[in-house]
LUMROSE-674885 format. One record per residue (C-alpha): x, y, z; residue number from 1. Coordinates in Angstrom, 3 decimals. Each point is the difference from the previous one (the first is absolute). Example, Ala and Ser with C-alpha at 12.3 -4.5 7.8 and 13.67 -1.06 7.14 Angstrom:
REM residues 2
PT; 12.300; -4.500; 7.800; 1
PT; 1.370; 3.440; -0.660; 2
END
This chain:
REM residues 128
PT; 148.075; 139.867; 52.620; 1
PT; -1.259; 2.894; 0.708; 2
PT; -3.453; 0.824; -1.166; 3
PT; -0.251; 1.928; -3.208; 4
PT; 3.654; -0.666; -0.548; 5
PT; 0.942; -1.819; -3.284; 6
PT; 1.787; -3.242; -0.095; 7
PT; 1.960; 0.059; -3.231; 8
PT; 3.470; 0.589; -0.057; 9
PT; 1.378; 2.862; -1.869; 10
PT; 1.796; -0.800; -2.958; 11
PT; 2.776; 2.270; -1.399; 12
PT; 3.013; -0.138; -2.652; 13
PT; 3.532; 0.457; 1.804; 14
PT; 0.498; 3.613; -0.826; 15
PT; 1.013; 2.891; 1.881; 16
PT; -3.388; 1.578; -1.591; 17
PT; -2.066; -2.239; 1.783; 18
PT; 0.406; 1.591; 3.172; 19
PT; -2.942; 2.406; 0.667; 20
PT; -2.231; -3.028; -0.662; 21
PT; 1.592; -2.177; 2.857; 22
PT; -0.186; 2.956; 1.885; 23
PT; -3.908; 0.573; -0.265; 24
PT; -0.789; -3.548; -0.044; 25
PT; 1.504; 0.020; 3.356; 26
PT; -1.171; 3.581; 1.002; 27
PT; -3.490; -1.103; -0.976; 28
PT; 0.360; -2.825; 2.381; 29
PT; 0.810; 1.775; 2.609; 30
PT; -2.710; 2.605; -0.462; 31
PT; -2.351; -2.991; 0.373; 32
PT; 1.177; -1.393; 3.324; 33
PT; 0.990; 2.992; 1.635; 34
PT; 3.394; 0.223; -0.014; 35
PT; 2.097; 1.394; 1.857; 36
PT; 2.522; 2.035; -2.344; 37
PT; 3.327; -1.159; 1.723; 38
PT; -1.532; -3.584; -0.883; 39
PT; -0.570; 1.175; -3.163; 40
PT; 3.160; 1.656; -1.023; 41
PT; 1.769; -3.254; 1.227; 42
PT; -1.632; -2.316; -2.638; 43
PT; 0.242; 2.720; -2.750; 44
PT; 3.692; 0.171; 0.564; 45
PT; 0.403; -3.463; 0.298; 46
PT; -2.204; -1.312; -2.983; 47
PT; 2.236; 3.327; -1.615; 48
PT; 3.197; -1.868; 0.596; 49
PT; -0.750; -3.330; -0.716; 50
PT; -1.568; 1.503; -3.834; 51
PT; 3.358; 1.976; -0.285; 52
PT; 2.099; -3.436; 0.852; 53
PT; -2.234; -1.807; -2.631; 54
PT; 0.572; 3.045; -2.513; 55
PT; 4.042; 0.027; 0.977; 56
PT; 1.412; -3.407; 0.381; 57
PT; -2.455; -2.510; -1.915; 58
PT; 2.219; -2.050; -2.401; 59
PT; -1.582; -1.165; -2.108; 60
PT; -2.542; 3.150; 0.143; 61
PT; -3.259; -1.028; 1.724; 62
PT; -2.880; 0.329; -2.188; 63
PT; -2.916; 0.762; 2.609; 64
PT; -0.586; 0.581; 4.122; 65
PT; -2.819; -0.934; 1.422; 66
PT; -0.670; 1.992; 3.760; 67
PT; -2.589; -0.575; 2.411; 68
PT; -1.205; 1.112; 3.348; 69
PT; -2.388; -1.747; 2.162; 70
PT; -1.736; 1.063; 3.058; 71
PT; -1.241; -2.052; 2.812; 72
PT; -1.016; 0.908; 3.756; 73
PT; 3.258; 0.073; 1.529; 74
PT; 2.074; 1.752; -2.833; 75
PT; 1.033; -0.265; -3.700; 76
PT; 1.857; -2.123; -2.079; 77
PT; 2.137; 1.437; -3.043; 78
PT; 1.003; -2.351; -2.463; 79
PT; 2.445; 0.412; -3.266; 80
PT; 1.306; -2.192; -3.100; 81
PT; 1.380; 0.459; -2.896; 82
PT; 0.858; -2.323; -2.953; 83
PT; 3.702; 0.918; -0.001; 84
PT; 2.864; -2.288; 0.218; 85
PT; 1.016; -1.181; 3.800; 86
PT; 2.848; 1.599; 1.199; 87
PT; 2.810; -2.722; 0.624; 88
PT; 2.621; 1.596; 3.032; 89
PT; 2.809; -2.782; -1.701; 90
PT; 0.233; 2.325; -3.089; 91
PT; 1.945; 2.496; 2.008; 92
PT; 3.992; -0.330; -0.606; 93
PT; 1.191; 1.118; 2.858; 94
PT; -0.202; -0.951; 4.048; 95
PT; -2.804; 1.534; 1.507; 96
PT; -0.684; -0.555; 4.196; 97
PT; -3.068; -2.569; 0.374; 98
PT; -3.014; 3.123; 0.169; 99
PT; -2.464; -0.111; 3.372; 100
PT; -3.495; 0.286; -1.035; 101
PT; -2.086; 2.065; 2.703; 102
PT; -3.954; 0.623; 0.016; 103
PT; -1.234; 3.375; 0.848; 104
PT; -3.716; 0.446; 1.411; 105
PT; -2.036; 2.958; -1.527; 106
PT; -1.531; 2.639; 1.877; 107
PT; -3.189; -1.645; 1.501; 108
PT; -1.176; -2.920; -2.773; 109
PT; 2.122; -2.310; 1.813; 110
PT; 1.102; -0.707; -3.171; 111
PT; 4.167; -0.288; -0.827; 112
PT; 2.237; 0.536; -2.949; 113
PT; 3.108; -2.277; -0.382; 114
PT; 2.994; 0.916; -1.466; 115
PT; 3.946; -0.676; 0.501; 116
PT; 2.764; 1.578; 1.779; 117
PT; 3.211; 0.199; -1.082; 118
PT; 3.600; 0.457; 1.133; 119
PT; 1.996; 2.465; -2.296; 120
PT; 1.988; -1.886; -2.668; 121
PT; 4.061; -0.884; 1.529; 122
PT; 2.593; 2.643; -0.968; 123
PT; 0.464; 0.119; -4.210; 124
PT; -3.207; -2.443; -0.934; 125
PT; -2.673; 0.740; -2.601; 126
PT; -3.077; -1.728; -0.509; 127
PT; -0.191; -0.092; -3.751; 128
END
């Protein structure tokens, strides 16, 4: 950690509204370890997205997300929960391709952010 820099997580409800405080917590971070704004607009958008996901697809609704970032010599760490139901992929009805999860590195913190690729659904299928 990063001297002066605060080790509790933030806590927020899972509401659209809670944006502009995930923003400055993160903003504020980045003030205090200097930054650079590409880095920084890469976590915002992804600690964005993840927030919108919670806010969109929980089911049951979560009830509370806890984020956190955490600095150390070599780059940072972001980390995000949220008390929301897992999602389950054998809920879906219909035949989806297997998905290829990928790992992207961000711009100079050496750090990555994994996510999935998919094929486009076959001809006349819905995901419902």
């Amino acid at each position: 950690m990063a001297p002066g820099l605060p080790d509790a997580p933030l806590r927020l409800r899972p509401e659209i509204a809670q944006l502009g405080a995930l923003t400055a917590y993160i903003e504020a971070f980045a003030e205090r370890t200097s930054w650079a704004a590409a880095d920084t607009l890469a976590f915002t958008l992804a600690a964005e997205e993840l927030l919108a996901n919670t806010v969109r697809h929980s089911d049951p609704p979560a009830r509370s997300v806890e984020f956190a970032l955490k600095y150390s010599g070599d780059g940072a760490l972001a980390t995000y929960s949220d008390d929301g139901a897992m999602f389950d992929p054998t809920t879906i009805r219909s035949q989806i391709r297997r998905c290829h999860c990928h790992s992207v590195r961000l711009a100079g913190w050496g750090s990555t952010s994994s996510g999935a690729r998919c094929p486009p659904l076959p001809t006349g299928a819905k995901a419902s």
